[in-house]
C-alpha positions in Angstrom: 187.5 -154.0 -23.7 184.8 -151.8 -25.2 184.2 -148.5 -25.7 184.1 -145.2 -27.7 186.8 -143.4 -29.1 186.3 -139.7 -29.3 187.7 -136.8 -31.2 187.9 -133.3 -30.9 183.9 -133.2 -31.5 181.1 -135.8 -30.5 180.8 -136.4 -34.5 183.9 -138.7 -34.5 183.3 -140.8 -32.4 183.1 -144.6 -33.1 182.6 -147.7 -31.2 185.9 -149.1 -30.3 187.4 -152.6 -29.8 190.7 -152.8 -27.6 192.3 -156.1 -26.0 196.2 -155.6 -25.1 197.6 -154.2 -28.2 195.2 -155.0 -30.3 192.7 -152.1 -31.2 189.8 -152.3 -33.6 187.1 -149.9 -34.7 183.6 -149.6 -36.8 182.5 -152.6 -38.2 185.8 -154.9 -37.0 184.8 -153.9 -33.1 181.3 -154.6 -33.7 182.0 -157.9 -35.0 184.5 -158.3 -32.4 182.0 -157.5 -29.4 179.7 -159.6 -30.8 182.2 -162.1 -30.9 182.9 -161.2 -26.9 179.4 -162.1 -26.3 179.1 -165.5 -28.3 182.2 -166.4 -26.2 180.6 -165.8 -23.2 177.6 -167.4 -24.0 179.6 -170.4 -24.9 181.4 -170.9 -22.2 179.3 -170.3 -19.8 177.0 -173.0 -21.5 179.5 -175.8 -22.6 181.2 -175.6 -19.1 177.6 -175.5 -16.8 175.1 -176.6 -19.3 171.2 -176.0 -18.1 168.3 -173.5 -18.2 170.5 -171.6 -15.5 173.7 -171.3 -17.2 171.6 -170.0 -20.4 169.8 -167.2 -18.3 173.1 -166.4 -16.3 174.5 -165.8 -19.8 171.9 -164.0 -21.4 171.8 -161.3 -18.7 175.6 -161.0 -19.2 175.0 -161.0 -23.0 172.6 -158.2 -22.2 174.5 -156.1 -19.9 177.8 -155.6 -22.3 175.3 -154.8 -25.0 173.8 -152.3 -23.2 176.8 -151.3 -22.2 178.1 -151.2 -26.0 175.3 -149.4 -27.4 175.0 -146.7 -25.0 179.1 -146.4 -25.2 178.9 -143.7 -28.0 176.8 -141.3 -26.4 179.6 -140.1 -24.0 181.0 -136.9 -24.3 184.4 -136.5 -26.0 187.7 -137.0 -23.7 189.3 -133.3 -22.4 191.8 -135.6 -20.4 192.8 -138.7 -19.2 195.3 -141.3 -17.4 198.2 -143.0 -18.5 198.0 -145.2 -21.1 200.3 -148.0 -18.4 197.4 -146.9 -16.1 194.7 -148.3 -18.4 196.5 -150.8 -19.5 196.7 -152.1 -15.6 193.6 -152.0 -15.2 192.3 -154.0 -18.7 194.6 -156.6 -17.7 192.9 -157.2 -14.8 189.8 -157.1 -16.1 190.7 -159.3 -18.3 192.6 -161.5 -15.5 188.9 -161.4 -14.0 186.9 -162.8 -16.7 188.5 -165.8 -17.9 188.7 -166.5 -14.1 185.3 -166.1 -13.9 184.4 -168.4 -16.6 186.9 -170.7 -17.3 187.6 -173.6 -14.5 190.9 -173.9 -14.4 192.8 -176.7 -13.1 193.3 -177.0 -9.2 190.9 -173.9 -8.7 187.5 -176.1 -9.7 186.9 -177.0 -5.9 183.7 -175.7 -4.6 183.4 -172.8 -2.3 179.8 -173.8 -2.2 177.6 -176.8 -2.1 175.5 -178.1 -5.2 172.2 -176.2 -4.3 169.6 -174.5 -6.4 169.1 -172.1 -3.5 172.1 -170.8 -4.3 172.0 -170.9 -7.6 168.9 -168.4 -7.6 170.4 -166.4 -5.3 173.1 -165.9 -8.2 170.5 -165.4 -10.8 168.8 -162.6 -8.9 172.0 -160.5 -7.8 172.7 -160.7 -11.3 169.7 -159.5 -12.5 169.5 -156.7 -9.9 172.8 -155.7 -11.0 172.0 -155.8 -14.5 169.3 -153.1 -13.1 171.8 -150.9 -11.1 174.5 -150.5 -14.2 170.9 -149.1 -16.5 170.1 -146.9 -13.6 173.2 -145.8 -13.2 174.4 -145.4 -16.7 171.3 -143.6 -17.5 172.2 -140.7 -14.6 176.1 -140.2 -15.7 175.1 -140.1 -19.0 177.3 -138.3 -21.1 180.0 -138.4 -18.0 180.5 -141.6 -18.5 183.9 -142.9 -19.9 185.8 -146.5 -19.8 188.7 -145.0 -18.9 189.7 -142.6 -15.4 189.2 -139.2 -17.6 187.7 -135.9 -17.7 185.0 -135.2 -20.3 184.0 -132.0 -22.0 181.6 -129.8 -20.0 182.1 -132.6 -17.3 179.5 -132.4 -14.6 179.6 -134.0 -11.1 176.3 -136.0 -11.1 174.2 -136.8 -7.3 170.9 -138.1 -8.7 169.8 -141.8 -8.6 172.1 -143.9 -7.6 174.7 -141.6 -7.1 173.2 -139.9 -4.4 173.9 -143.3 -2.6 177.1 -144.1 -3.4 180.0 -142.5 -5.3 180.7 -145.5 -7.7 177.0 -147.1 -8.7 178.2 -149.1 -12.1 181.6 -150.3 -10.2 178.9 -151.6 -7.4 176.9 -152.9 -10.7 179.7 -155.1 -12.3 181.2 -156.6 -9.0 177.6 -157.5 -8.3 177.1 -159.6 -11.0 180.7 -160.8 -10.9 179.2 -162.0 -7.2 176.2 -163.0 -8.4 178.1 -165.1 -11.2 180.5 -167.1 -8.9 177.3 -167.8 -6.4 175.7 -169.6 -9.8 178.8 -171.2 -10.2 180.1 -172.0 -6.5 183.6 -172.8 -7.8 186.7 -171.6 -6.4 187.7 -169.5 -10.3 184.8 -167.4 -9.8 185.9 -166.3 -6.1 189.2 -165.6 -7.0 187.2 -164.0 -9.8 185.8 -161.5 -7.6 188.9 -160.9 -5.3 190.9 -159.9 -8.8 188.3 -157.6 -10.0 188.1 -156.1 -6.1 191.6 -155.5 -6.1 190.9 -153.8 -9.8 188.6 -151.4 -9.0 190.0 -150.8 -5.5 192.8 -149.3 -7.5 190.5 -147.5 -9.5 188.8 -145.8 -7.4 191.9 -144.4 -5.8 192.4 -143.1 -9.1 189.2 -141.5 -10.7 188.4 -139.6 -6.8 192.0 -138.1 -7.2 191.2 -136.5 -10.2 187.5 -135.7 -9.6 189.1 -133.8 -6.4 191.2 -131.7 -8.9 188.4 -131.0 -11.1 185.3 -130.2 -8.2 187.6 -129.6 -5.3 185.0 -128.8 -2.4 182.3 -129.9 -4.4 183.7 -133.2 -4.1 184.9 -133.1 -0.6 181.4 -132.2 0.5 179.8 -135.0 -1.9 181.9 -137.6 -0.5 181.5 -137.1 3.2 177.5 -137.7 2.4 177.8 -140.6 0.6 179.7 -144.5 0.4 182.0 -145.3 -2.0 181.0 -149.0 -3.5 177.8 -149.9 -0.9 175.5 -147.7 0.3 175.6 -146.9 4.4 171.7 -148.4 4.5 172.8 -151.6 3.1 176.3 -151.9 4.7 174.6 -151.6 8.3 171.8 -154.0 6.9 174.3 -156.5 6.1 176.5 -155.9 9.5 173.3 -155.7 11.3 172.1 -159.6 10.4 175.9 -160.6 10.9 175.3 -159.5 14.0 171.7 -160.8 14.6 172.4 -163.9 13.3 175.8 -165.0 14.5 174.4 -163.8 18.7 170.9 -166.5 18.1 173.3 -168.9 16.7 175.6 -168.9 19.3 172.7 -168.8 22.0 171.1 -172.4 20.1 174.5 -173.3 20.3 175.3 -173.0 24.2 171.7 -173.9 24.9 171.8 -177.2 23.3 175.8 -178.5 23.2 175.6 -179.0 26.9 172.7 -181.1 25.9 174.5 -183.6 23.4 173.2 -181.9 20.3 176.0 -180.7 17.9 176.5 -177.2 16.0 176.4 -179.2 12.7 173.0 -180.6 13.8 171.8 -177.1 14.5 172.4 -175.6 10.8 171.2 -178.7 9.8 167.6 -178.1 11.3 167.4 -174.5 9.6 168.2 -176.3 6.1 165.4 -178.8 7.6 162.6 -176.3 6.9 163.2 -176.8 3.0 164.2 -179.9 3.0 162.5 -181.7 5.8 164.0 -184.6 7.9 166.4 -185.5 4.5 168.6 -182.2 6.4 169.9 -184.4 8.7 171.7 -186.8 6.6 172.7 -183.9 3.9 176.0 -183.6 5.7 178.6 -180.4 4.6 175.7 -179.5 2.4 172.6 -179.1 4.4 174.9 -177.7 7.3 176.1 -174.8 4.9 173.0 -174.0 3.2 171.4 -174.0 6.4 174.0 -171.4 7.6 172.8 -169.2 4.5 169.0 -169.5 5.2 169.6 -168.2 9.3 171.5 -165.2 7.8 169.4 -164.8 5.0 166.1 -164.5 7.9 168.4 -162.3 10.0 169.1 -159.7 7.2 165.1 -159.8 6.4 164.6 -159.3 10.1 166.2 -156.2 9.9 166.0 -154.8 6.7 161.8 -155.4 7.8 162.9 -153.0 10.9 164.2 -150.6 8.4 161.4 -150.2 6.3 158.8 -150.0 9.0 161.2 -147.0 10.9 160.9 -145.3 7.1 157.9 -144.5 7.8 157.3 -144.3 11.8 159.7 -142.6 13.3 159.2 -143.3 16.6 160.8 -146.7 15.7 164.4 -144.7 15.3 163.3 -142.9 18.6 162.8 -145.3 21.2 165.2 -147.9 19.6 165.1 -150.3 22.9 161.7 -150.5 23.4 160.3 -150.7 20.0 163.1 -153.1 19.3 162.4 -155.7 22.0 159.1 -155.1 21.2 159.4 -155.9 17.5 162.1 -159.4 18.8 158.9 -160.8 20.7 156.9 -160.0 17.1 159.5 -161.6 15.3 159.7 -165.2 17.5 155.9 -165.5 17.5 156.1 -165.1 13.5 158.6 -167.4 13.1 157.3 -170.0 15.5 153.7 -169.8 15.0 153.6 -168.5 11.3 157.0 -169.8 9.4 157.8 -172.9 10.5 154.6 -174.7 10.5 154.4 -173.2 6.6 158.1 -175.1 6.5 159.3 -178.5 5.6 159.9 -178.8 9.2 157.5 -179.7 12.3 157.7 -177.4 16.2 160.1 -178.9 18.6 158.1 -180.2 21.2 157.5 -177.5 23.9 160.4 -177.0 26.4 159.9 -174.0 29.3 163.5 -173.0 29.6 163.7 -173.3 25.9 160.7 -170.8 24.6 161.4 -168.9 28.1 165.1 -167.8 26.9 164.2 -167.6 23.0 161.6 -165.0 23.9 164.3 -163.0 25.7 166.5 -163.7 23.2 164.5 -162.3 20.9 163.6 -159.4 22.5 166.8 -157.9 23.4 169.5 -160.2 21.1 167.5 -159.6 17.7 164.8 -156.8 17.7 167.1 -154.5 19.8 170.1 -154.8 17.5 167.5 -154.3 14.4 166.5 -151.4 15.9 170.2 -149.7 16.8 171.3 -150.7 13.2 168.3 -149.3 11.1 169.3 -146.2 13.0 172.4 -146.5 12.1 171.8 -146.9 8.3 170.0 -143.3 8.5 172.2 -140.2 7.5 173.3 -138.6 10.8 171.3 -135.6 9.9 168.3 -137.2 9.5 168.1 -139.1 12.2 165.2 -138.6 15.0 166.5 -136.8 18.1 167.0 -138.6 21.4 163.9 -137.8 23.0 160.5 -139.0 22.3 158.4 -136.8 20.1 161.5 -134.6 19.3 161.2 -133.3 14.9 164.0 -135.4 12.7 166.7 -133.4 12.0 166.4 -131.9 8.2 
């Protein structure tokens, strides 16, 4: 691992190297960083050579020497936990990375199919990661510390990203460990991300025991306002298109198994509008990619919801009708506007069919937006009951 090592004042502080017992500073930790880095580029490389392995690498490269650099600007240590409490933690860290980018024998299966969908995916929750751990390193500033500690003149920070959630550049590296092992789609990365879970889990635990003894109500108060690792808008985003996605699927499903089509075949014709008729002879494949795409479209049908009730209220208000309202918006875009832009062609017209998917829509999809973009608002700040009643502030 990386870091500073600090002193009595900030004037002896030096960039540190430490792996197990071995601990190296100055010039030997830079060289060994660097050496980190060229591993890592390596591997990643030699193991999943291509243009994508090369940027997955580079924006790992970037993000531990980022990380690196800005290491000695943190404040010196006033205390700290155990050195076996550290030590826990670094080997799981480093538990975590050679899982991540190593395929190890009998844990090389994939978790995924071969598909650049999800290999861009990957990329991009990498790189928006990457962003997150900048933003939020740039906020603690001077708080910041590799280890759980308390830093001189320590100060409890709420701006940026911390006014979301408690633990921004924890949310930052299990991002791009997730954003890694979508690239990859092996079983090592997965486990990857379970290990480094389970790390910062414990963590966590940790580092909000002792910022409790250091800001007491502060902290208290701080905590009941925000989410520790996700952020309340994006946790009811994601539960939202669960639920959004998994009630349509279900209704495609008990609309059209009585009529000799299988679930399989249904997935497959959602892969079908990037792939065309080829879908349907993609086996495993096109049925899980096209299980991704239909939850994919029901997290942008809400998170769509969300954004427009940012800015009219009245969305939040009147969550029924607005929501089945917005459902019937939602099936005429995506019959009349998305799927003749697809790979795919209509079905051919069925009354029952567009009868029930309108319905559907309306009250299945748009309503459920609506209650769950209500739900990702702050308690506080959501609009009262009644129509035309002031948001609470």
């Amino acid at each position: 691992m990386w870091g500073r090592k600090s002193g009595p004042a900030d004037t002896d502080r030096v960039i540190t190297f430490k792996l197990g017992g071995l601990v190296l500073t100055g010039a030997p930790a830079v060289a060994a960083i660097l050496g980190v880095l060229a591993l890592i580029a390596a591997l990643v490389y030699h193991f999943e050579p291509g243009p994508t392995a090369i940027v997955s690498a580079l924006l790992w490269i970037a993000f531990i020497a980022y990380w690196s650099a800005t290491a000695k600007t943190a404040s010196a240590t006033k205390s700290a936990e155990s050195k076996e409490s550290r030590k826990i933690h670094e080997n799981l860290l480093v538990i975590s990375f050679v899982l991540l980018f190593v395929p190890i024998p009998g844990l090389t299966s994939r978790f995924l199919p071969q598909s650049n969908v999800f290999v861009i995916a990957g990329l991009a929750v990498q790189a928006s990661s990457l962003l997150l751990a900048v933003w939020a390193r740039r906020h603690l500033g001077r708080n910041w510390s590799g280890a759980v500690s308390v830093t001189v003149d320590h100060q409890l920070v709420r701006s940026g990203p911390y006014a979301l959630v408690r633990h921004p550049i924890y949310s930052a590296m299990l991002g791009m460990f997730a954003g890694t092992a979508l690239r990859s789609g092996e079983l090592h990365a997965l486990l990857a991300v379970a290990v480094l879970t389970a790390a910062y889990a414990r963590k966590i635990r940790i580092e909000e025991q002792t910022l409790r003894a250091v800001f007491e109500s502060d902290y208290d108060i701080y905590a009941r306002t925000t989410w520790g690792i996700i952020p309340r808008a994006a946790t009811m985003m994601g539960l939202g298109a669960v639920v959004i996605g998994t009630l349509d699927i279900l209704y495609a499903i008990a609309f059209w198994y009585p009529k000799g089509v299988a679930p399989a075949r249904i997935f497959q014709s959602i892969a079908a509008g990037l792939y065309g008729r080829a879908s349907f002879s993609g086996g495993t494949r096109t049925v899980v990619i096209g299980g991704a795409l239909h939850y994919f479209i029901a997290l942008c049908i809400v998170l769509v919801y969300w954004v427009a009730s940012r800015r009219f209220d009245a969305l939040l208000r009147r969550p029924i009708v607005w929501g089945s309202v917005y459902g019937v918006l939602v099936y005429l875009v995506m019959n009349y506007i998305v799927i003749p832009l697809s790979a795919t062609k209509r079905p051919a017209f069925l009354l029952s069919w567009v009868v029930l998917s309108v319905l559907v829509h309306a009250f299945l999809i748009g309503v459920p937006a609506a209650l769950f973009s209500r739900a990702a608002m702050p308690a506080d700040n959501r609009p009262g009951g009644a129509e035309g009643s002031p948001p609470r502030t």
